[in-house]
One Martini backbone bead per residue (centre of mass of N, CA, C, O) as a GRO file, in nm:
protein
  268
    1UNK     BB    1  12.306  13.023   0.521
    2UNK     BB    2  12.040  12.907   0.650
    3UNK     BB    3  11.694  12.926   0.615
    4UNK     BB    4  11.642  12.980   0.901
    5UNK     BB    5  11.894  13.180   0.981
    6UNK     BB    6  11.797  13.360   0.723
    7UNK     BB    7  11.671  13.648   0.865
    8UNK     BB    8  11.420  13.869   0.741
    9UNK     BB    9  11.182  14.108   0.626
   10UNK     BB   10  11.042  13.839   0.489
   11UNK     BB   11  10.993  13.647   0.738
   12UNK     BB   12  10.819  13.443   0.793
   13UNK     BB   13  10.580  13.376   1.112
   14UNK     BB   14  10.595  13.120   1.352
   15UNK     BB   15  10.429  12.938   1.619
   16UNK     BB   16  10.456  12.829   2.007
   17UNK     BB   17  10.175  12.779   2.226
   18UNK     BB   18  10.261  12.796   2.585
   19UNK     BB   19  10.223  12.663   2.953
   20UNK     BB   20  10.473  12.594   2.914
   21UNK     BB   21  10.754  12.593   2.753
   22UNK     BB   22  11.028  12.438   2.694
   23UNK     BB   23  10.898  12.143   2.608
   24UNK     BB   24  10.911  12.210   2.335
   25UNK     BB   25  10.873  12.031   1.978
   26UNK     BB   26  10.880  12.242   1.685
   27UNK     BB   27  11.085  12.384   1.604
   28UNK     BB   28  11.264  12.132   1.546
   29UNK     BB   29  11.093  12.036   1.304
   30UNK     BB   30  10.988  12.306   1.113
   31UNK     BB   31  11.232  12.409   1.056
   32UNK     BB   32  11.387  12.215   0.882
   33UNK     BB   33  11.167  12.188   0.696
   34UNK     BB   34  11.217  12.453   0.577
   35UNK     BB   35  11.532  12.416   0.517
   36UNK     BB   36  11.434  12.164   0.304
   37UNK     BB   37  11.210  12.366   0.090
   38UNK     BB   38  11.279  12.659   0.086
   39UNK     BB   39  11.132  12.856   0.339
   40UNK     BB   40  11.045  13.168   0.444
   41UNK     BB   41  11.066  13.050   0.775
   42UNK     BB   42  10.951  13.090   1.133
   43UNK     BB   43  10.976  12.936   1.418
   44UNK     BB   44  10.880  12.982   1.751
   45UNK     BB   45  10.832  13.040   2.068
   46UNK     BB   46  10.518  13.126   2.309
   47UNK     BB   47  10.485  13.255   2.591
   48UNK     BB   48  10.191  13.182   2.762
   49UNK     BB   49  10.005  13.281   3.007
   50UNK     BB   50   9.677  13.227   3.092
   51UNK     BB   51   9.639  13.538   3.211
   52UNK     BB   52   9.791  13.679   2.895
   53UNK     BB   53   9.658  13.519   2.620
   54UNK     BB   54   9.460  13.769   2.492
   55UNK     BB   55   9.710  13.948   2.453
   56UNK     BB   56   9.889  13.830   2.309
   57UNK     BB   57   9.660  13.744   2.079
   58UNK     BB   58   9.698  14.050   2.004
   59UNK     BB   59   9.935  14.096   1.902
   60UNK     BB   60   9.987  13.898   1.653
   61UNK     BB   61   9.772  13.982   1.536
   62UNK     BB   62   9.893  14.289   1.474
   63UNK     BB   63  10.068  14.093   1.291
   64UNK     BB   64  10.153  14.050   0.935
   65UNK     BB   65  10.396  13.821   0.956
   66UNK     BB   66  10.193  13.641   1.113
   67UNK     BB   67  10.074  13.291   1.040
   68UNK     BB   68  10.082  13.112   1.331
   69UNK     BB   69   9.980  12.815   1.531
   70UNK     BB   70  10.105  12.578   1.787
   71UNK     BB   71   9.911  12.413   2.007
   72UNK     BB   72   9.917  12.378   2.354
   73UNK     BB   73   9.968  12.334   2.694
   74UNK     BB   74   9.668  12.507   2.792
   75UNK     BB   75   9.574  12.618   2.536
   76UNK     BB   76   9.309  12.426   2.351
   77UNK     BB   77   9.043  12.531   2.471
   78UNK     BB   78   9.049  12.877   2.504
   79UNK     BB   79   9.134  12.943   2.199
   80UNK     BB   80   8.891  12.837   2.073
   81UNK     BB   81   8.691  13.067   2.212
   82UNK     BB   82   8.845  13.293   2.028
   83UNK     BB   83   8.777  13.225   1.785
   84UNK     BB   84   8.620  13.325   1.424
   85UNK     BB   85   8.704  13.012   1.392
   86UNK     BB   86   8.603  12.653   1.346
   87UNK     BB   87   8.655  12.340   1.285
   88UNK     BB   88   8.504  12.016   1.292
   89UNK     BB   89   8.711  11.885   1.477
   90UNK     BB   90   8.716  12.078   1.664
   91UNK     BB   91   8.456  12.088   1.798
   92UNK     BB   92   8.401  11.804   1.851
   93UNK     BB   93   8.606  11.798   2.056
   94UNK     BB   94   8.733  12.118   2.205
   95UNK     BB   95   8.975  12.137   2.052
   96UNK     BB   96   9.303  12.333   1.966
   97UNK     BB   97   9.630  12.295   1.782
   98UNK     BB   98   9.576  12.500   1.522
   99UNK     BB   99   9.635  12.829   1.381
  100UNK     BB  100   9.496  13.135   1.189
  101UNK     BB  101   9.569  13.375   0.985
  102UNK     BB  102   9.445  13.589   0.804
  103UNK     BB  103   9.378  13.847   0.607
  104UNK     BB  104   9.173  13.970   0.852
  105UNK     BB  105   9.268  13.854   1.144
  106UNK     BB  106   9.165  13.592   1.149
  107UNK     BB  107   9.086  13.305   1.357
  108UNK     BB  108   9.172  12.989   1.278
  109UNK     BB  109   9.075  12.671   1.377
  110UNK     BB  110   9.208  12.326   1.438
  111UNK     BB  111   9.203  11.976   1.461
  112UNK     BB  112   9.506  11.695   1.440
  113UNK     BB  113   9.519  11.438   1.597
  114UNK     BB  114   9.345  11.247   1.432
  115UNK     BB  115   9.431  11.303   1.149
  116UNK     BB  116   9.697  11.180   1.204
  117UNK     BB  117   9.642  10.897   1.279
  118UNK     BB  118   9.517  10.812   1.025
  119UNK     BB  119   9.716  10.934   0.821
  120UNK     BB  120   9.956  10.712   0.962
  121UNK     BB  121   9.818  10.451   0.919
  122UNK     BB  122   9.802  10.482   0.594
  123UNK     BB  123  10.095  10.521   0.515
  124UNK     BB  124  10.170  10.205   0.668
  125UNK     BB  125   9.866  10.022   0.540
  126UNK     BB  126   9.648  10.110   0.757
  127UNK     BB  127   9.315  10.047   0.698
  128UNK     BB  128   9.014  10.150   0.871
  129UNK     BB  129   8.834  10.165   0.665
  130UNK     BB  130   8.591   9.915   0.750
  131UNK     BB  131   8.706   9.848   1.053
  132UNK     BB  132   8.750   9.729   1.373
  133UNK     BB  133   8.734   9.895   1.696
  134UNK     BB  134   8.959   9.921   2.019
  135UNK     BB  135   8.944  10.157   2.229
  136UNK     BB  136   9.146  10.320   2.444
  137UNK     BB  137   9.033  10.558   2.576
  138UNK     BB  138   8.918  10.934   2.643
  139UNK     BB  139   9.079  11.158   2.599
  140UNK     BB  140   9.198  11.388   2.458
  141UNK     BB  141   9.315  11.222   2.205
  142UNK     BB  142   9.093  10.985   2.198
  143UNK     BB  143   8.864  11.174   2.095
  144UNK     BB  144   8.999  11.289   1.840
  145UNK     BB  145   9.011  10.969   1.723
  146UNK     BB  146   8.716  10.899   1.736
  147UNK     BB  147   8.620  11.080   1.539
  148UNK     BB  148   8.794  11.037   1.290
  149UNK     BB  149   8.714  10.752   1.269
  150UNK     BB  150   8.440  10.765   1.235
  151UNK     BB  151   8.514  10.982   0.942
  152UNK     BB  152   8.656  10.734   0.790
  153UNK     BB  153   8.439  10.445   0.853
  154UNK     BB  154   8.418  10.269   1.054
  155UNK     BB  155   8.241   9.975   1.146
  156UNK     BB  156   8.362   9.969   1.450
  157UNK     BB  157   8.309  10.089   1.774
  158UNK     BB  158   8.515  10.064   2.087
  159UNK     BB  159   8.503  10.200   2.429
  160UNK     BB  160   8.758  10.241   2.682
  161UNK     BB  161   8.721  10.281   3.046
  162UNK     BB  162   8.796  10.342   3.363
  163UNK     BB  163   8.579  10.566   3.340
  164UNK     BB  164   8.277  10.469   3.180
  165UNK     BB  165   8.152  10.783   3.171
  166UNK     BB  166   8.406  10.877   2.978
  167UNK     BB  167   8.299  10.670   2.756
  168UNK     BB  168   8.012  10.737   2.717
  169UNK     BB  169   8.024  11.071   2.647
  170UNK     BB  170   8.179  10.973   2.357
  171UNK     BB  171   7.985  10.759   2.255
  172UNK     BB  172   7.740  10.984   2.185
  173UNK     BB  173   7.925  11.219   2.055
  174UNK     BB  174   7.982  11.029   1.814
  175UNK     BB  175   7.695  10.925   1.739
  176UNK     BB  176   7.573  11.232   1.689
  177UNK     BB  177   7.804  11.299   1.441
  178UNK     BB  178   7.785  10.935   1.360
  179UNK     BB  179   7.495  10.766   1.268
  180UNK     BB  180   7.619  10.511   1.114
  181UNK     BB  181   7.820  10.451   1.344
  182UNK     BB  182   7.877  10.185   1.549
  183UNK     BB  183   7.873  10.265   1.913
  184UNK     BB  184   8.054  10.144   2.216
  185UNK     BB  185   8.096  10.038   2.547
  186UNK     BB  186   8.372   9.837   2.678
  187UNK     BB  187   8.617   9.636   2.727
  188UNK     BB  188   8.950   9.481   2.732
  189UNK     BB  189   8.837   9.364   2.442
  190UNK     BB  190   8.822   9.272   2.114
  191UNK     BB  191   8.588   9.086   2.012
  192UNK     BB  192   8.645   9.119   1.691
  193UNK     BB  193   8.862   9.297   1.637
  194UNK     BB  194   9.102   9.446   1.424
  195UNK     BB  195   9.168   9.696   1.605
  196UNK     BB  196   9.415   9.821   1.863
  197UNK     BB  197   9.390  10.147   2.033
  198UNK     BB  198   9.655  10.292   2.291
  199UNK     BB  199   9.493  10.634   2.423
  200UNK     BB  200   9.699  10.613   2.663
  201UNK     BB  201   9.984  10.641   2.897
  202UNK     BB  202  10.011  10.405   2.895
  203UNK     BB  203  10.407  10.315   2.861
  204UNK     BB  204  10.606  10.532   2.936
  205UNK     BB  205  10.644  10.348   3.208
  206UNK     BB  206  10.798  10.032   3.265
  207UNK     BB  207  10.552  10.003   3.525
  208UNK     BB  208  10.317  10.009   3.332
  209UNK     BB  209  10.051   9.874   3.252
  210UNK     BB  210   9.862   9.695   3.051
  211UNK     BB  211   9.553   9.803   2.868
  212UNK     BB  212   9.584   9.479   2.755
  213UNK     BB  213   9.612   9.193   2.761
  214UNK     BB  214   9.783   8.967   2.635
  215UNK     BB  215   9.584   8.729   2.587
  216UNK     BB  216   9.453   8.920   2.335
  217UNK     BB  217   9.712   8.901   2.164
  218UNK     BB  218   9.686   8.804   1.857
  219UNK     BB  219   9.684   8.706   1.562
  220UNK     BB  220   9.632   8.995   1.294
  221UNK     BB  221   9.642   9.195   1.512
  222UNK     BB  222   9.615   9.531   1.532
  223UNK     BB  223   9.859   9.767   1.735
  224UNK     BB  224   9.843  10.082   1.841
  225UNK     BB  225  10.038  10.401   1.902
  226UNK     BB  226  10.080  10.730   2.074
  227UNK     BB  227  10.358  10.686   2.164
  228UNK     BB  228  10.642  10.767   2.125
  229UNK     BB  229  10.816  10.782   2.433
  230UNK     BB  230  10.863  10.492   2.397
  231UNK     BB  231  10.846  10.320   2.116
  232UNK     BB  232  10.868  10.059   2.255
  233UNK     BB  233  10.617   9.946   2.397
  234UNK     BB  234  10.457   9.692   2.626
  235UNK     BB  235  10.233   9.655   2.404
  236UNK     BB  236  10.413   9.624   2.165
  237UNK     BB  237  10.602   9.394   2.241
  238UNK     BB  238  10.371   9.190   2.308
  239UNK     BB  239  10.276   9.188   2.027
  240UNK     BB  240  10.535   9.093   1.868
  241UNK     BB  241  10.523   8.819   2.026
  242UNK     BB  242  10.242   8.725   1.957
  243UNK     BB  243  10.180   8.826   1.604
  244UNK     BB  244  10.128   9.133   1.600
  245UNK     BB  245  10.083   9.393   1.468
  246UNK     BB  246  10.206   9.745   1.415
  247UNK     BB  247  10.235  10.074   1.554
  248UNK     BB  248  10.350  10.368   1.584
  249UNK     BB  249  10.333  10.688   1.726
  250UNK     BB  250  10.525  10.881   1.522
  251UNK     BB  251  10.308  10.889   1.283
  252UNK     BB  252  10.112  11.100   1.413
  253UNK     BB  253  10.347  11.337   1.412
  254UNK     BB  254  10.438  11.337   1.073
  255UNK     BB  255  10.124  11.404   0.991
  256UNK     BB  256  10.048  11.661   1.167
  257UNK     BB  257  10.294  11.830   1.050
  258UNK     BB  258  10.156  11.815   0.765
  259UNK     BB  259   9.890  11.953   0.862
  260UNK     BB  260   9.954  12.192   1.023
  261UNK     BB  261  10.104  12.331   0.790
  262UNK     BB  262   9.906  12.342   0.576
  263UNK     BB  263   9.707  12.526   0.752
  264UNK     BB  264   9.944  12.735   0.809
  265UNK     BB  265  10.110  12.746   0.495
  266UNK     BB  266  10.391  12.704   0.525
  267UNK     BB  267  10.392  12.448   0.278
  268UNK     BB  268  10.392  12.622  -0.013
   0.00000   0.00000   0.00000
């Protein structure tokens, strides 16, 4: 029997926390890996419900077999303010995408969005240190990853949004806890950047328009998403055909998941 289905009275627990669960896919990456490492572990998904949050996690809580949680939506903002601690990168965002406990059930949070981007980036041999980024996008994901470029140490950050307000905002947030690098609010075109990338919803589907002219996307400029699904989306498309480099979204997602079981200890 496999290891992840040969659970015993010593198998470590850990879990997915969502409300819904049905979509999550965390089960479906750890488990196996769990089962390719050879490591007594298993993930679980856990439905918590928004108004029922505190009760679920002070049961965990009490559990000494569970080690920790992946958390998706909506609870990353919520959970981060239960934590009994959380690391620099979960502050700076405002939310937590996963959780430990530690020897004292104390909760241990922080996020790996942004650090997962960036180390995905560099998997693929695209360094960032000391290059110009034009980011698509302030939302969630976008914060997590301005705040990483930011710490990885680009030469220059410009953020584009179509609420011109809330690239102000992250604009701000990102100089002020990285006053070295100098961060901008513009328009929806490289200008001089060195990397585009967009986090931003475009290209879910193929009705959505482009995130940046076509006419912008140059030979020598690289290209990155963070959308896994579909893998080649028309940014991709368009810059492939343009003449520039790409990066696909899903190494944001092996990075990550290399990233949040460490944090997570499970994968030692």
């Amino acid at each position: 029997m496999s290891a992840t289905l040969d659970i015993t009275g010593r198998t470590r627990v850990y879990g997915v926390i969502a409300d819904p669960i049905v979509h999550v896919r965390a089960p479906m990456v750890f488990n196996p890996l769990f089962e390719e490492k050879g490591i007594d572990a298993v993930m679980v998904p856990v439905h918590a419900p928004a108004d029922r949050l505190e009760a679920v996690l002070d049961g965990l809580r009490a559990q000494p077999n569970f080690g920790g949680l992946a958390v998706t939506v909506p609870h990353k903002l919520t959970i981060m303010e239960l934590c009994d601690e959380v690391g620099r990168q979960g502050r700076l965002v405002g939310a937590v995408n996963a959780v430990r406990f530690d020897e004292q059930r104390r909760m241990i949070g922080d996020n790996f969005d942004g650090a997962g981007f960036v180390a995905g980036m560099r998997a693929e041999g695209h360094e960032v240190t000391g290059r110009s980024v034009l980011q698509l996008g302030a939302g969630g994901a976008g914060r997590a990853i301005a705040f990483a470029l930011a710490d990885a140490g680009v030469s220059r950050l410009v953020i584009h949004n179509r609420t011109r307000t809330k690239a102000e905002e992250l604009a701000a947030a990102v100089s002020a806890a990285y006053p070295q690098v100098p961060v901008s609010v513009g328009a929806a075109e490289p200008d001089g950047c060195e990397i585009v990338i967009n986090t931003t919803s475009a290209g879910l589907h193929d009705s959505d328009p482009l995130p940046i002219e076509r006419d912008f996307l140059m030979p020598g400029l690289l290209v990155a998403e963070i959308i896994m699904i579909p893998e080649r989306t028309r940014l991709l498309e368009s810059a492939l055909e343009r003449g520039c480099k790409v990066q696909f979204g899903r190494h944001m997602l092996d990075k990550q998941i290399d990233l949040i079981g460490g944090f997570l200890r499970c994968f030692q």
